[in-house]
PyMOL CGO cylinders between C-alpha atoms (Angstrom):
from pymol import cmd
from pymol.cgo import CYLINDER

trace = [
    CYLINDER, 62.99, -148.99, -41.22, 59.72, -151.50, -42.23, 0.3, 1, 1, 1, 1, 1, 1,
    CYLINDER, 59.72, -151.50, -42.23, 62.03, -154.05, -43.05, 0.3, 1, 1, 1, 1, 1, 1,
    CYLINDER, 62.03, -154.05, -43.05, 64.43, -153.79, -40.16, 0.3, 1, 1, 1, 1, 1, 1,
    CYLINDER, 64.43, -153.79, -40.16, 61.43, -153.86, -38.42, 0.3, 1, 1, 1, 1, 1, 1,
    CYLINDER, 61.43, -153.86, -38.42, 59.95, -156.97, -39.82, 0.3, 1, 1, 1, 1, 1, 1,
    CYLINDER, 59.95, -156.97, -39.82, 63.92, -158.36, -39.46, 0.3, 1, 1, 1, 1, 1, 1,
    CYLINDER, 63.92, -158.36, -39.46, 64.10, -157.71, -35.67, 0.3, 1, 1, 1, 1, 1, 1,
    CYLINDER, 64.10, -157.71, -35.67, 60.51, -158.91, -35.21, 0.3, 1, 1, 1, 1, 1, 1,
    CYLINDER, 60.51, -158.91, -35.21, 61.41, -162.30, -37.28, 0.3, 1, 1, 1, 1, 1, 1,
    CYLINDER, 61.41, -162.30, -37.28, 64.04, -162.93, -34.59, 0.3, 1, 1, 1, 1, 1, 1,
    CYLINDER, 64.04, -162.93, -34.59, 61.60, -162.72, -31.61, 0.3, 1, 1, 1, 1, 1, 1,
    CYLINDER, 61.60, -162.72, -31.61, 59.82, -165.84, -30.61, 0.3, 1, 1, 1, 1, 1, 1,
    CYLINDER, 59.82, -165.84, -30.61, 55.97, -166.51, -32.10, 0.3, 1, 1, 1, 1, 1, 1,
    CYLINDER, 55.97, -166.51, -32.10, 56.12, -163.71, -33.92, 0.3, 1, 1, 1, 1, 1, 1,
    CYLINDER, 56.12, -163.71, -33.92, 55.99, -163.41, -38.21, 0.3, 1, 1, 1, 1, 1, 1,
    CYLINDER, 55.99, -163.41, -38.21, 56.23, -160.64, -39.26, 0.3, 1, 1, 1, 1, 1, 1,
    CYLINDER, 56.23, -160.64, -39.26, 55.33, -159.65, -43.13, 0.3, 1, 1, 1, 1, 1, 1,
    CYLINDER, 55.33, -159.65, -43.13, 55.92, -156.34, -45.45, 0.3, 1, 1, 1, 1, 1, 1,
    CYLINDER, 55.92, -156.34, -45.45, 52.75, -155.79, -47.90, 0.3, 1, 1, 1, 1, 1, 1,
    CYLINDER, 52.75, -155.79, -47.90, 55.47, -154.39, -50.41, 0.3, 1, 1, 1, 1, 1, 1,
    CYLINDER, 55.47, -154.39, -50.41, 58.93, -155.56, -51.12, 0.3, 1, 1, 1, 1, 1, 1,
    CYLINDER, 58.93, -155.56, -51.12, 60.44, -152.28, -52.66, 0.3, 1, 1, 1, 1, 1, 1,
    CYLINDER, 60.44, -152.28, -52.66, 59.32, -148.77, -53.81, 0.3, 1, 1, 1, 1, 1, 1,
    CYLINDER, 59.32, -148.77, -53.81, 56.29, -148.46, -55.20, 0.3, 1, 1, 1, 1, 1, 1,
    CYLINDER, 56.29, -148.46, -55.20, 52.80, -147.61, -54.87, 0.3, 1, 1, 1, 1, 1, 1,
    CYLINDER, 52.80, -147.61, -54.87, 49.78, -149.84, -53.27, 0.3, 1, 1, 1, 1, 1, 1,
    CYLINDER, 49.78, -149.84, -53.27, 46.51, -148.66, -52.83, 0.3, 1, 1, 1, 1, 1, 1,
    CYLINDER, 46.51, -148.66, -52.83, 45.71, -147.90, -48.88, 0.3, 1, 1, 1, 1, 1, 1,
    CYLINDER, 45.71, -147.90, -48.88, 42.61, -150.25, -48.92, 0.3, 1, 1, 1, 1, 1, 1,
    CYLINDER, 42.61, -150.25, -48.92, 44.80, -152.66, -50.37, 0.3, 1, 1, 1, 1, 1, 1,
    CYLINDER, 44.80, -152.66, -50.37, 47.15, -152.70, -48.29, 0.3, 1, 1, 1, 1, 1, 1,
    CYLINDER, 47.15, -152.70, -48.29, 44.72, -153.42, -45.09, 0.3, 1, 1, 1, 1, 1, 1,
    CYLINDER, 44.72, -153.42, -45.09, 43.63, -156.25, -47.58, 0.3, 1, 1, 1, 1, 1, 1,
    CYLINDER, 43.63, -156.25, -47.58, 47.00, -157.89, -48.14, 0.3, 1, 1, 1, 1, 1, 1,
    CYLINDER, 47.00, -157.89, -48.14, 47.86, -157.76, -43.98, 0.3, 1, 1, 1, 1, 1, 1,
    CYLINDER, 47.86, -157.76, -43.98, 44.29, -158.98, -43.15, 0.3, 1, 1, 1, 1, 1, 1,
    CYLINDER, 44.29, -158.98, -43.15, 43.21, -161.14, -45.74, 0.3, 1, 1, 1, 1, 1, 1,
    CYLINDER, 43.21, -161.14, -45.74, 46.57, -162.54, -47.37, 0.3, 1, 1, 1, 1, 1, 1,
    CYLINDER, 46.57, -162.54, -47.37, 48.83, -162.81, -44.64, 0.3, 1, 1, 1, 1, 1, 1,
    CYLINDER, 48.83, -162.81, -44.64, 46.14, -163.06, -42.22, 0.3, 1, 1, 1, 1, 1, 1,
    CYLINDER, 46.14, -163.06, -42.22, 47.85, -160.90, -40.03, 0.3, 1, 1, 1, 1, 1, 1,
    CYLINDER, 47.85, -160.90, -40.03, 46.76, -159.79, -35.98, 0.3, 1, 1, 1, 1, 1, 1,
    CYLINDER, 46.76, -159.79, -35.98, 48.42, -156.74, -36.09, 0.3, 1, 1, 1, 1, 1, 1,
    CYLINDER, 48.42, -156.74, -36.09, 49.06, -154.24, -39.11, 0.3, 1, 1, 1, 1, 1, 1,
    CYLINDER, 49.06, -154.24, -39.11, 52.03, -151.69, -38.64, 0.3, 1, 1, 1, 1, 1, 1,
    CYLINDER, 52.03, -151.69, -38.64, 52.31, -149.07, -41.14, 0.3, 1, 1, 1, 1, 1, 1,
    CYLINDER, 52.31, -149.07, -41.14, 55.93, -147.37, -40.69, 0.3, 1, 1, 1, 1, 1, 1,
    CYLINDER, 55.93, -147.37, -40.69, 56.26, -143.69, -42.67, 0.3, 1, 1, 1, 1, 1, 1,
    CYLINDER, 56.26, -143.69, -42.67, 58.88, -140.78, -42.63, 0.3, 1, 1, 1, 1, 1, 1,
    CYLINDER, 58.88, -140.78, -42.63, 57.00, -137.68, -42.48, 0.3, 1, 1, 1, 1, 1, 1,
    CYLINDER, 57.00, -137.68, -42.48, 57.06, -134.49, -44.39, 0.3, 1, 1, 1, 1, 1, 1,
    CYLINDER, 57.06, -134.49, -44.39, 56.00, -130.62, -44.01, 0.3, 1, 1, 1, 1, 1, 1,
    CYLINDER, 56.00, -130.62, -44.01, 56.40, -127.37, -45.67, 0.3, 1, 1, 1, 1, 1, 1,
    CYLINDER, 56.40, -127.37, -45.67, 57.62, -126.21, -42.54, 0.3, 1, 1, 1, 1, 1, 1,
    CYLINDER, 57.62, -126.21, -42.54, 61.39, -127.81, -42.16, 0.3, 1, 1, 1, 1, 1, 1,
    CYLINDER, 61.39, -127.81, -42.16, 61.63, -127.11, -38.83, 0.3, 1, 1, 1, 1, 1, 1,
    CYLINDER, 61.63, -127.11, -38.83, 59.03, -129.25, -37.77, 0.3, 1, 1, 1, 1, 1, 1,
    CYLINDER, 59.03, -129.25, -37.77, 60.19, -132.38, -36.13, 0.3, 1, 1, 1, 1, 1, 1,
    CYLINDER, 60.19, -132.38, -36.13, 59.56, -135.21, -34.27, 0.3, 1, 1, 1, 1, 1, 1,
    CYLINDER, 59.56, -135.21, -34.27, 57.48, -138.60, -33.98, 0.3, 1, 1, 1, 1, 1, 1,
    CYLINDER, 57.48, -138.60, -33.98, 54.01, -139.71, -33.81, 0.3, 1, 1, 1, 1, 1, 1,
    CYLINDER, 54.01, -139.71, -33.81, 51.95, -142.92, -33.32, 0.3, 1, 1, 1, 1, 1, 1,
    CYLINDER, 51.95, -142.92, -33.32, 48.40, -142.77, -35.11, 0.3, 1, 1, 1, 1, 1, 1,
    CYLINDER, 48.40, -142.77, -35.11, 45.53, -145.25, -34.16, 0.3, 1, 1, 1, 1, 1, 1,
    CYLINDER, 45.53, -145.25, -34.16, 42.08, -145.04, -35.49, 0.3, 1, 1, 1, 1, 1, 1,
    CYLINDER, 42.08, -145.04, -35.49, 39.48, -142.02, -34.34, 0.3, 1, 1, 1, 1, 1, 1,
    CYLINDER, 39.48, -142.02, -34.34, 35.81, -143.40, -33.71, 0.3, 1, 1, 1, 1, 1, 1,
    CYLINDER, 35.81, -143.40, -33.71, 34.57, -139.62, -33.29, 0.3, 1, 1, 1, 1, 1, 1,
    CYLINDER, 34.57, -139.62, -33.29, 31.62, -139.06, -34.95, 0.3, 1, 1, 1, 1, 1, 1,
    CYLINDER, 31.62, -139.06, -34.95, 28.55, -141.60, -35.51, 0.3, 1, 1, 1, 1, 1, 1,
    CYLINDER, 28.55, -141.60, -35.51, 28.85, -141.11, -39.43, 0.3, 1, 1, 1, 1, 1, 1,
    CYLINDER, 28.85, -141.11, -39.43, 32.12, -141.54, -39.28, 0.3, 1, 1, 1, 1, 1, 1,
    CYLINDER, 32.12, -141.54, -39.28, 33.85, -143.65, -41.83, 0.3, 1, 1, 1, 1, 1, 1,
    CYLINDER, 33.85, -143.65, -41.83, 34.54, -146.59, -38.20, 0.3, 1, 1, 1, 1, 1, 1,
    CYLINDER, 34.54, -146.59, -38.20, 30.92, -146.78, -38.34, 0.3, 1, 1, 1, 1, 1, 1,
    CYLINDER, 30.92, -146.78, -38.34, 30.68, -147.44, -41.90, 0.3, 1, 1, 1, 1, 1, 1,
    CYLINDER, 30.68, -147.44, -41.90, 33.14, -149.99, -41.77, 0.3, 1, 1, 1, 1, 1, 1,
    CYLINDER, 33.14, -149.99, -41.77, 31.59, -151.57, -38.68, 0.3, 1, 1, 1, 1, 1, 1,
    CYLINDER, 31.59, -151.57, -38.68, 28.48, -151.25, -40.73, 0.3, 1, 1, 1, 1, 1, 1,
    CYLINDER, 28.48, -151.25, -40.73, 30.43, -153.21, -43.54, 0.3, 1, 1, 1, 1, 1, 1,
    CYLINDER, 30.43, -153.21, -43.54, 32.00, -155.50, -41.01, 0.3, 1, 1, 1, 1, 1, 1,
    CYLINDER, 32.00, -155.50, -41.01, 28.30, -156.59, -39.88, 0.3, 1, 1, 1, 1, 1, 1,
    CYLINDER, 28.30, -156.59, -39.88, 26.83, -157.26, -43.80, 0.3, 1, 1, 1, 1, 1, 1,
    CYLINDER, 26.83, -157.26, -43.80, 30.22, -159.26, -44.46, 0.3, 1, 1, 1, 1, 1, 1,
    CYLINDER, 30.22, -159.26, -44.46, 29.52, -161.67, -41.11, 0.3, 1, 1, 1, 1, 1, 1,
    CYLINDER, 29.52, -161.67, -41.11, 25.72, -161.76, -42.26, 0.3, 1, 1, 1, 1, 1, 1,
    CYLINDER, 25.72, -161.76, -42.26, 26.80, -164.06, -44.57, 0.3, 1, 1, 1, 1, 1, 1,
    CYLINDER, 26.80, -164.06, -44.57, 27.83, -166.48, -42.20, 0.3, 1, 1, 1, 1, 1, 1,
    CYLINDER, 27.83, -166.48, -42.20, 26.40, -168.40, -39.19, 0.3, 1, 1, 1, 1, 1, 1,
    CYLINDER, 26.40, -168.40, -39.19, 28.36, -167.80, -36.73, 0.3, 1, 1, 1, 1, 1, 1,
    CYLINDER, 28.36, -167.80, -36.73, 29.94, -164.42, -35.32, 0.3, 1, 1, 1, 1, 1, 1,
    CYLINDER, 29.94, -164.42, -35.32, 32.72, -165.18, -32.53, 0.3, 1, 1, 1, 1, 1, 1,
    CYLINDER, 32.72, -165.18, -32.53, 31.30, -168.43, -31.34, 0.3, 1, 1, 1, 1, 1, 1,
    CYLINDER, 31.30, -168.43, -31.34, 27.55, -166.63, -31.30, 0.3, 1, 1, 1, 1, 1, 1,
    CYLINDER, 27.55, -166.63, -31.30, 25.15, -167.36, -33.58, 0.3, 1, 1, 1, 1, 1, 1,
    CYLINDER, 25.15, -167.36, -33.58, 23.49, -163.82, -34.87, 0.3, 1, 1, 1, 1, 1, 1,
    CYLINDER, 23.49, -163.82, -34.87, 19.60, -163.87, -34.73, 0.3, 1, 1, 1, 1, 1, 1,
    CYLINDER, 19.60, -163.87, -34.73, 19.34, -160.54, -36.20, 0.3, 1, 1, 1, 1, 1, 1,
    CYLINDER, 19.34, -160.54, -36.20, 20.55, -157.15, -37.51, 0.3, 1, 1, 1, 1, 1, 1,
    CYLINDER, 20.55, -157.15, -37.51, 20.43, -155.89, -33.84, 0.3, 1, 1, 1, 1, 1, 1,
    CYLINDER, 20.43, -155.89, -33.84, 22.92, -158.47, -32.42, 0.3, 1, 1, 1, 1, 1, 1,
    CYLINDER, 22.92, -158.47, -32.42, 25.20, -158.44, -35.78, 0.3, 1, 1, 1, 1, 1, 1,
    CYLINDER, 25.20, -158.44, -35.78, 25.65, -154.54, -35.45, 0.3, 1, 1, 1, 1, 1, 1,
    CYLINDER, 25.65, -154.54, -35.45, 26.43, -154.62, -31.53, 0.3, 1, 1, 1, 1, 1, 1,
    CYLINDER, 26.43, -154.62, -31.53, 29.03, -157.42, -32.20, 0.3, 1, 1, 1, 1, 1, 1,
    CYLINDER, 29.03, -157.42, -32.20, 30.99, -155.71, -35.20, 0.3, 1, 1, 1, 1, 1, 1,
    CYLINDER, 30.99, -155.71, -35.20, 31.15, -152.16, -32.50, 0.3, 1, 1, 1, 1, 1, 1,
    CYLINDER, 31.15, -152.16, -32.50, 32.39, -154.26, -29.99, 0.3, 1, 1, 1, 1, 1, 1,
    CYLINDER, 32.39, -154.26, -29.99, 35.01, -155.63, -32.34, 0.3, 1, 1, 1, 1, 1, 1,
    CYLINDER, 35.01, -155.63, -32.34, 36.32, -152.21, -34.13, 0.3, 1, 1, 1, 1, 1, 1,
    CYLINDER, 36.32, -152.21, -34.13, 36.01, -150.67, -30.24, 0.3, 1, 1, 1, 1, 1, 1,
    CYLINDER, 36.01, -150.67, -30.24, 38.24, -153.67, -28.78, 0.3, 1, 1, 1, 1, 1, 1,
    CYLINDER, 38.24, -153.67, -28.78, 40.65, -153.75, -31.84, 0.3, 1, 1, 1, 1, 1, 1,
    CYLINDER, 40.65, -153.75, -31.84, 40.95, -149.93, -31.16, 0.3, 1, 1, 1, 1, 1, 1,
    CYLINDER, 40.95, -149.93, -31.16, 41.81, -150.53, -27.35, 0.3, 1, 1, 1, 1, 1, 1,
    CYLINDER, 41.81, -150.53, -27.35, 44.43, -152.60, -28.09, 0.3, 1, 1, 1, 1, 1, 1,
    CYLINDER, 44.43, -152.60, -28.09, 46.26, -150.23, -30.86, 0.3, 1, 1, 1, 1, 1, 1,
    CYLINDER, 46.26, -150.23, -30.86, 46.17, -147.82, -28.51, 0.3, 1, 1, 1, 1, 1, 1,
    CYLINDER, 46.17, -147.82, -28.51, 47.91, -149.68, -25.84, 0.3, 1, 1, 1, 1, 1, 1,
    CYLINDER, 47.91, -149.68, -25.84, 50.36, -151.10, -28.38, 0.3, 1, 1, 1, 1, 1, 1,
    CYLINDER, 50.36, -151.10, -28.38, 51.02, -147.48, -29.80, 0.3, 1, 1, 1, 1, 1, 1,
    CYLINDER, 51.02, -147.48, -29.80, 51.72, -146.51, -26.38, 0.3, 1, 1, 1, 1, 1, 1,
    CYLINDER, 51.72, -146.51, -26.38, 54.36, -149.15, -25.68, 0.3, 1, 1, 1, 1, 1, 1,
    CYLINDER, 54.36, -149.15, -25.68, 55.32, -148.12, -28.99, 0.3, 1, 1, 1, 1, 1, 1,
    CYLINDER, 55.32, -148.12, -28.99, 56.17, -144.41, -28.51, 0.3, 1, 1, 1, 1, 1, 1,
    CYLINDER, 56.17, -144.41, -28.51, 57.89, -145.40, -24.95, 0.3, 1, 1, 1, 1, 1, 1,
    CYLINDER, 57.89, -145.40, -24.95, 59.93, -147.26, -26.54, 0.3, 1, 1, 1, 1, 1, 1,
    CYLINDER, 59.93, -147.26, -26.54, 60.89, -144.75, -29.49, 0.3, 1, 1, 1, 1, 1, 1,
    CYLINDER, 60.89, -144.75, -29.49, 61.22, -141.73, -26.97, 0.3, 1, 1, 1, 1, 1, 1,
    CYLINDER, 61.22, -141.73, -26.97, 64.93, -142.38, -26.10, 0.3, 1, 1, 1, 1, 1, 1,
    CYLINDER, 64.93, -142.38, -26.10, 65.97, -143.06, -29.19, 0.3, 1, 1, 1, 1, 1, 1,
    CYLINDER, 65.97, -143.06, -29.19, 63.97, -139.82, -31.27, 0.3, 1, 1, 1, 1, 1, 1,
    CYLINDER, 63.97, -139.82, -31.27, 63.91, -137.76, -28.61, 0.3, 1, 1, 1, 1, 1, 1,
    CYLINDER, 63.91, -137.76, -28.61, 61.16, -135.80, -30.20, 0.3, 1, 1, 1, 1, 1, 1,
    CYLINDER, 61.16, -135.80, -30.20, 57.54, -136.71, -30.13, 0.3, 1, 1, 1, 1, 1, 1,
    CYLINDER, 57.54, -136.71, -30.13, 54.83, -134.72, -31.18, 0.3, 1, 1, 1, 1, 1, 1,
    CYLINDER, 54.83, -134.72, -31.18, 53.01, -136.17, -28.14, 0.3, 1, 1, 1, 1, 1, 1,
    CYLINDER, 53.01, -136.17, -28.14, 53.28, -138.37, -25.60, 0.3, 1, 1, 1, 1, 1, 1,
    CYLINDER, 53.28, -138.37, -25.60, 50.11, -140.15, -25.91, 0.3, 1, 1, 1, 1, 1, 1,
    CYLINDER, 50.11, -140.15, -25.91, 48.47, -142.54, -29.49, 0.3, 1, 1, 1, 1, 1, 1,
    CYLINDER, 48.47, -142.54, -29.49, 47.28, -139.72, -32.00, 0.3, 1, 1, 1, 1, 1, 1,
    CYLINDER, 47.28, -139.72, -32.00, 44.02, -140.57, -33.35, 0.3, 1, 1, 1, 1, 1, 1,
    CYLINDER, 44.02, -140.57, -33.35, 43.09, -139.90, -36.74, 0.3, 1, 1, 1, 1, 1, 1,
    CYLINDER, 43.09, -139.90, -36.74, 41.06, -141.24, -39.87, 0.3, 1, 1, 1, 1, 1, 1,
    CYLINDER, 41.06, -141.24, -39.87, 43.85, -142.34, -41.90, 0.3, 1, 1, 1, 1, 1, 1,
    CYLINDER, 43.85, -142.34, -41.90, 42.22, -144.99, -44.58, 0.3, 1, 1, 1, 1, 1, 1,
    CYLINDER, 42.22, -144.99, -44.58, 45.29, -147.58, -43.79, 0.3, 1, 1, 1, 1, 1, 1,
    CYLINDER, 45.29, -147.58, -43.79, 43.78, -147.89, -40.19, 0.3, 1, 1, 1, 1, 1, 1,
    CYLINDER, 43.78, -147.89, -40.19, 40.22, -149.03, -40.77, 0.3, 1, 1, 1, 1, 1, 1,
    CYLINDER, 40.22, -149.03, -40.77, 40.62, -152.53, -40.94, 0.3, 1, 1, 1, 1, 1, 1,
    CYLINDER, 40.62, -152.53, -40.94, 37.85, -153.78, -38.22, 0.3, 1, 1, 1, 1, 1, 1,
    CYLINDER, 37.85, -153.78, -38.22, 39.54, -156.82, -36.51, 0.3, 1, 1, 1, 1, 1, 1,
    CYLINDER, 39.54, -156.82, -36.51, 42.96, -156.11, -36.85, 0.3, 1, 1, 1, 1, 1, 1,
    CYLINDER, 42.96, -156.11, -36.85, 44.99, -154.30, -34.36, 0.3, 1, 1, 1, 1, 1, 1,
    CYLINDER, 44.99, -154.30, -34.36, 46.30, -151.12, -36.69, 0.3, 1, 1, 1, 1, 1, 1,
    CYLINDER, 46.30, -151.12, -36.69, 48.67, -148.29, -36.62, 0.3, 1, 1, 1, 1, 1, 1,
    CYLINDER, 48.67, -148.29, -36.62, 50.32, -145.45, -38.00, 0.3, 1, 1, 1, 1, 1, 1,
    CYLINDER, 50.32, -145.45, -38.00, 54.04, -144.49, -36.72, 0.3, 1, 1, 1, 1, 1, 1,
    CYLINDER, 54.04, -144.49, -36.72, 55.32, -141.42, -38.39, 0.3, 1, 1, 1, 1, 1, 1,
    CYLINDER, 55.32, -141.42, -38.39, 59.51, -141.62, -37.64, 0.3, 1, 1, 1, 1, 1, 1,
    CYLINDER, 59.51, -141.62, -37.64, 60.28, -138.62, -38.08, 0.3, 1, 1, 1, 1, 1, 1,
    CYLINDER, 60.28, -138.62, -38.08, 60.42, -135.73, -40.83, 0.3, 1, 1, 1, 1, 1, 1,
    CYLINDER, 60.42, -135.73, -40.83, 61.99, -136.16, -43.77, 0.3, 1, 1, 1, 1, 1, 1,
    CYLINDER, 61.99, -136.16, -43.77, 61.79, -131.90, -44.44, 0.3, 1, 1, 1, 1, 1, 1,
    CYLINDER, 61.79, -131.90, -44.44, 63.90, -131.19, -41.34, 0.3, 1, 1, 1, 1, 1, 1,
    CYLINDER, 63.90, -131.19, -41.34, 67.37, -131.72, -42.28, 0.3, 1, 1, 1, 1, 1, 1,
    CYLINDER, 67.37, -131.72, -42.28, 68.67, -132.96, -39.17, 0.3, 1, 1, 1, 1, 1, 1,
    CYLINDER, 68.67, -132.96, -39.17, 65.77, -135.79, -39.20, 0.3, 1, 1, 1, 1, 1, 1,
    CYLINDER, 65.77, -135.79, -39.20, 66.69, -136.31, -42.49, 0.3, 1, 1, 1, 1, 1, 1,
    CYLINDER, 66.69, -136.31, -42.49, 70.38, -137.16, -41.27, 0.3, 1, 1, 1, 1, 1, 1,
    CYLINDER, 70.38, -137.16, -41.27, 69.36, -139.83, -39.20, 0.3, 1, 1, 1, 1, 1, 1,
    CYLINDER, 69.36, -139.83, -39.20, 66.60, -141.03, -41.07, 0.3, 1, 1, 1, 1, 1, 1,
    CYLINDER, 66.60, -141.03, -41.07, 68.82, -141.78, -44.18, 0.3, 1, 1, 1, 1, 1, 1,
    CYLINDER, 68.82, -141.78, -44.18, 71.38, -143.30, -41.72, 0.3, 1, 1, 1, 1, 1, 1,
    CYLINDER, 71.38, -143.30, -41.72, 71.21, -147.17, -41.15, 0.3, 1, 1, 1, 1, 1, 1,
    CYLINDER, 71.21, -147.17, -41.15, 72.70, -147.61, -37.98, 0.3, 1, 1, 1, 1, 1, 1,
    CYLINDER, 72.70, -147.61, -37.98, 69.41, -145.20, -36.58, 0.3, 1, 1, 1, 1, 1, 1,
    CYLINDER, 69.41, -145.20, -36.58, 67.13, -146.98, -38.48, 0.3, 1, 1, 1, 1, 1, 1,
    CYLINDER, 67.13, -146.98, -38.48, 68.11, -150.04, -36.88, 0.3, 1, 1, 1, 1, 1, 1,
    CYLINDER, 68.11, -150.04, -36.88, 68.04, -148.38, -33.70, 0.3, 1, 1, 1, 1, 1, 1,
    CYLINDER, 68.04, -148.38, -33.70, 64.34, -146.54, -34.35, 0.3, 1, 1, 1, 1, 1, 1,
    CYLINDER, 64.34, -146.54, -34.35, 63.64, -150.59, -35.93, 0.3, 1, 1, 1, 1, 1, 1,
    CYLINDER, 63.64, -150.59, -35.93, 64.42, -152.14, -32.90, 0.3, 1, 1, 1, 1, 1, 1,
    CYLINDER, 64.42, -152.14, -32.90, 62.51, -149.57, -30.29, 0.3, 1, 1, 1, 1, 1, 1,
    CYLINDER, 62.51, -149.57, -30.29, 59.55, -150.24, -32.59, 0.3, 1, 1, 1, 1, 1, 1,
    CYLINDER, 59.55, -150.24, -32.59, 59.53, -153.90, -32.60, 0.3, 1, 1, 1, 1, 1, 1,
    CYLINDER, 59.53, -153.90, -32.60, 60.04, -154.16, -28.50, 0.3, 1, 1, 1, 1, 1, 1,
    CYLINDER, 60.04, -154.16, -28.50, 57.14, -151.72, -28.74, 0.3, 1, 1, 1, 1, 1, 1,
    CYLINDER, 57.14, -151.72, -28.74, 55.27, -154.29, -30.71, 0.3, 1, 1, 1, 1, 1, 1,
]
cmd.load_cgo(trace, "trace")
């Protein structure tokens, strides 16, 4: 489904679209925020999964964004990490930072705006998918602290396609004609 994904995106106008993994195999969560953001300098960062539970009747879709509850939570350590990282340099957006105080406001308002707009694209997202799943675990962005979210600056998200436990999910998951079809909802989404 990622790569007809990134195939239907690659037909669109102005838009690239990259995988951070070619085939099968294990990368490291953090490192794949690092390939989107820092090798492929990516905008937006799409992470596409089937889903799984003990329960195989459970069923449907979801689209994850990033949670922000909770001041220790790991957002504000990133944020946090965000500010030491533009310390370094002189400028932050166009402004030039004068001091801790102004660096920490500007890295909230940047992991607060990047959130906005994942949760307006995972929202165009799941309208899109609706028709063709049926099934969504809700019709609104899920927020939660998955560790392949919290990249600060980079639009991020989460779309669970279905479950791969529930044997009629499984079906369609496996078959390519849907996965095209789920592909293509997701990329007009994006």
């Amino acid at each position: 489904i990622a790569r007809a994904t990134a195939e239907y995106l690659n037909r669109q106008g102005g838009i690239t679209a990259r995988l951070t993994r070619d085939s099968d195999f294990f990368i490291p969560l953090q490192r794949r925020r690092q390939i989107a953001r820092y090798d492929q300098k990516a905008d937006i960062f799409v992470s596409i999964h089937a889903d799984s539970a003990p329960n195989r009747a459970a069923h449907g879709a979801s689209v994850f964004a990033l949670s922000l509850k909770g001041a220790n939570s790991a957002t504000s350590r990133f944020a946090q990490m965000l500010a030491e990282q533009e310390n370094k340099s002189d400028l932050i957006g166009g402004v030039v930072a004068e001091s801790d105080d102004i660096t920490g406001v500007l890295a909230d308002m940047l992991v607060e705006g990047t959130l906005k707009h994942s949760l307006e694209m995972g929202q165009l997202i799941l309208g899109e998918m609706k028709p063709v799943v049926g099934k969504l675990h809700s019709p609104r962005v899920e927020q939660a602290g998955f560790a392949v979210l919290k990249e600060p600056g980079m639009v991020s998200l989460l779309v669970e396609t279905g479950f791969i436990s529930n044997p009629d999910e499984e079906a369609r998951l496996i078959n390519p004609a849907y996965q095209r079809e789920l592909a293509q909802a997701i990329g007009e989404g994006i």
